[in-house]
C-alpha positions in Angstrom: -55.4 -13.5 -22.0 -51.7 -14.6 -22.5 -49.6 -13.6 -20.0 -46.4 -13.8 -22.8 -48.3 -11.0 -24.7 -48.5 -8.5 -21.3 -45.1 -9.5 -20.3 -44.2 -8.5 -24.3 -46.0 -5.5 -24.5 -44.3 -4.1 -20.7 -41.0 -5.0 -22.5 -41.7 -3.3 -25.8 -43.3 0.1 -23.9 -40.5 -0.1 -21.7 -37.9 0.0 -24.3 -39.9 2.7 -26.2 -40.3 4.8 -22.5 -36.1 4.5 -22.0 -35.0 5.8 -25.0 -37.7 8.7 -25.9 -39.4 9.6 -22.8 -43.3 8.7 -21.8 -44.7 11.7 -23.0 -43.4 11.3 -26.1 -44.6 7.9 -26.9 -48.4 7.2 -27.4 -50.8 3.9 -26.9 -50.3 4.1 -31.2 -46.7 3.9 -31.4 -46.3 1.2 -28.9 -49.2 -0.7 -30.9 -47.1 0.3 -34.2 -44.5 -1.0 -33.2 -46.2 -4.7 -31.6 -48.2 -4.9 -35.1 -51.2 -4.9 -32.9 -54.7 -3.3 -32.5 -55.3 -0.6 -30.0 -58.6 -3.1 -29.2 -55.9 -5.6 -28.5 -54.0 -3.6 -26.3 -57.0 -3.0 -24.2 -57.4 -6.5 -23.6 -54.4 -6.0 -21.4 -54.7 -2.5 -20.0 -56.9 -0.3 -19.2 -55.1 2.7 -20.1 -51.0 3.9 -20.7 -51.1 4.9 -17.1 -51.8 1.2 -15.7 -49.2 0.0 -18.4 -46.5 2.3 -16.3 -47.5 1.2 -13.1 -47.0 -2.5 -14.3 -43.7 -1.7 -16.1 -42.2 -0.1 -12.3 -43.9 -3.2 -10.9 -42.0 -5.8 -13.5 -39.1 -3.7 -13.1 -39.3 -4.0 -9.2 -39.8 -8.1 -9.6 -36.7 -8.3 -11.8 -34.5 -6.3 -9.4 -35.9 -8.8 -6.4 -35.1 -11.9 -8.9 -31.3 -10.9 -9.4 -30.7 -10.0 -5.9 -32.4 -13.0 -4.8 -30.0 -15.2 -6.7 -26.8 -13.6 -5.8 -28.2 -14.4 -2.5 -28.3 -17.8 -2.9 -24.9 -18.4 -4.2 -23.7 -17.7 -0.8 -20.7 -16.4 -1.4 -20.3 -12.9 -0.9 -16.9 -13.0 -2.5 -19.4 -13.1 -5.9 -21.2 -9.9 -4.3 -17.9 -8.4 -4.7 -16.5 -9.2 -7.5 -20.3 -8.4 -9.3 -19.6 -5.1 -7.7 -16.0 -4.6 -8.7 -17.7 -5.8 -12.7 -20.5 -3.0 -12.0 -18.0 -0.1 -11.0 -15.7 -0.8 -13.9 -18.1 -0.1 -16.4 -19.2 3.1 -14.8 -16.3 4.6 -13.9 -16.2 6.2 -17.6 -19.6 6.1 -18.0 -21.0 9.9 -19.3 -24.7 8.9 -20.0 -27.5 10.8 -18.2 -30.5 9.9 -16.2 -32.8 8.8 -19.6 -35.8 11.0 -20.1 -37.6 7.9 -19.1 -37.1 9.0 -15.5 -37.6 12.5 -15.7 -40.7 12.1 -17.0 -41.8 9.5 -14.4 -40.8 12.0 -11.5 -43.1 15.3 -13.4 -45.7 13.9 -14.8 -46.5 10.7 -12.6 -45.2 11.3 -9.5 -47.6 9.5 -7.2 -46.2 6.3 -9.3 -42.6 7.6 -8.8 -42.9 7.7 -5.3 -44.3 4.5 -4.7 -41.6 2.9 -7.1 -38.9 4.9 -5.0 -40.5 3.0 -1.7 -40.4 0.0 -3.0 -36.9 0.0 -4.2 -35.5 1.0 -1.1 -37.5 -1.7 1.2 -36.3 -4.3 -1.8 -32.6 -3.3 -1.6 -32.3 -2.7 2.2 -34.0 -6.3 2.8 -31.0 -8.3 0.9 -27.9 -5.4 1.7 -28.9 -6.9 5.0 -28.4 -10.3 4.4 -25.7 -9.9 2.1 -23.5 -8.1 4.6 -24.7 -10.9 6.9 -23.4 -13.2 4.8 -20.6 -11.0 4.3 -19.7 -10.8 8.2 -20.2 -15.2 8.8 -17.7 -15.6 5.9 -15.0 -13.2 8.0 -14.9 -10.7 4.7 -17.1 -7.4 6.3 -16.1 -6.6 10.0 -17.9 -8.0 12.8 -18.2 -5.1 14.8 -20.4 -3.7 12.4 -24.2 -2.0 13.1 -25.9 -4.3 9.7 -29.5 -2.7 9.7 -27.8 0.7 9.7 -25.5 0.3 7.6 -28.1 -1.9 4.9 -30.5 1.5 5.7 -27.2 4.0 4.8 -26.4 2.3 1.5 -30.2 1.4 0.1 -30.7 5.7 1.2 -27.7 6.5 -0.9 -29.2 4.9 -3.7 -32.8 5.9 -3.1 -31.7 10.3 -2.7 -29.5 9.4 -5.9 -32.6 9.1 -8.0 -34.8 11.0 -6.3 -32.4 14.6 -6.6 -31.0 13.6 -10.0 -31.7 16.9 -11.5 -29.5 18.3 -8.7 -26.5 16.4 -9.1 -26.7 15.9 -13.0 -26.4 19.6 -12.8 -22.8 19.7 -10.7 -21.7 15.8 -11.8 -22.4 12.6 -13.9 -24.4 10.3 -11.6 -22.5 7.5 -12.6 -19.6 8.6 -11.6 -21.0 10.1 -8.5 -22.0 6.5 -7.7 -18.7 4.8 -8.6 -17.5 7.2 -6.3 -19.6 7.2 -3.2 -20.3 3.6 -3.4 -16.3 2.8 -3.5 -16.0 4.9 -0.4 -18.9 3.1 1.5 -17.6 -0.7 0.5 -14.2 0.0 1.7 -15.7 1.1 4.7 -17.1 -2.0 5.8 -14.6 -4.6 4.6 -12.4 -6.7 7.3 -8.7 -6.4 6.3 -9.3 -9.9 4.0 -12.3 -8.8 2.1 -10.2 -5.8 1.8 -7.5 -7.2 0.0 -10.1 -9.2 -2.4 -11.1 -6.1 -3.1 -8.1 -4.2 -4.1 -7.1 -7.7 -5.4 -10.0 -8.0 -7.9 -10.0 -4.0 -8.6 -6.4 -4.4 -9.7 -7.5 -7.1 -12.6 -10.3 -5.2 -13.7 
């Protein structure tokens, strides 16, 4: 088995999941639109279900990849100016959750839960060493509680996907996010990495 062709078909079903939902696309279309036998796609999973749980699971390694190289720049005045890059283009942003996600949370919930776990270990394992990083190079505040505060940003993120439906239904997550997010990073800045930021949000 090629490990290309698995990595090709996640990316394809993936791409098919965001944009119509997984209920609405079969084993068929996402063989339709490979060119490639059903027989074929069994080669490389069992059944649509184990395709999701390797899609979350790619998804999951990807997420680890990028954090893990921001990481290793070891500059945290990159963290924020990645962040800064990030907020400016959601500030306007008026998309919602895709069906992609509503669908995971009704119909496989078991998977969406176990996704949801992993996302939060992954991103409160390297908030804590980026605001590590962030402390040594005198731009977050010394004084600050780091596991806590790595645990109150990665649960932010975590109850953000989790109650979608709730706040889709009072305001646009994205902007929700911008907002709650710009609130937190001010929060833990020293006066300098204070004045980056405010520095670097005024170019943007």
């Amino acid at each position: 088995m090629s490990d290309d062709q698995r990595c090709n078909i996640i990316k394809t079903a993936g791409e098919l999941f965001f944009r119509l939902g997984i209920r609405s696309v079969s084993i068929d279309n996402i063989c339709r639109e490979l060119g490639m036998s059903k027989k074929t796609f069994y080669v490389y999973f069992a059944s649509k279900d184990e395709l999701i749980e390797q899609m979350l699971q790619a998804n999951l390694k990807y997420m680890s990849t990028k954090m893990e190289e921001l990481l290793k720049l070891n500059d945290f005045r990159q963290i924020v100016k990645l962040f800064i890059k990030r907020q400016a283009a959601e500030k306007n942003d008026v998309r919602r959750v895709p069906q992609l996600v509503y669908d995971l949370k009704k119909y496989y919930p078991r998977q969406f839960a176990d996704f949801q776990a992993e996302c939060f270990e992954i991103h409160k394992r390297y908030l804590t060493q980026y605001i590590e990083q962030g402390v040594e190079q005198g731009l977050v505040r010394a004084n600050l509680n780091i596991e806590l505060t790595a645990l109150i940003f990665a649960r932010i993120h975590n109850s953000a996907i989790r109650d979608f439906e709730e706040i889709e239904a009072l305001h646009n997550m994205h902007q929700l996010g911008h907002t709650a997010m710009d609130i937190l990073v001010r929060g833990i800045l020293s006066e300098e990495g204070l004045a980056l930021y405010l520095m670097e949000g005024n170019n943007k």
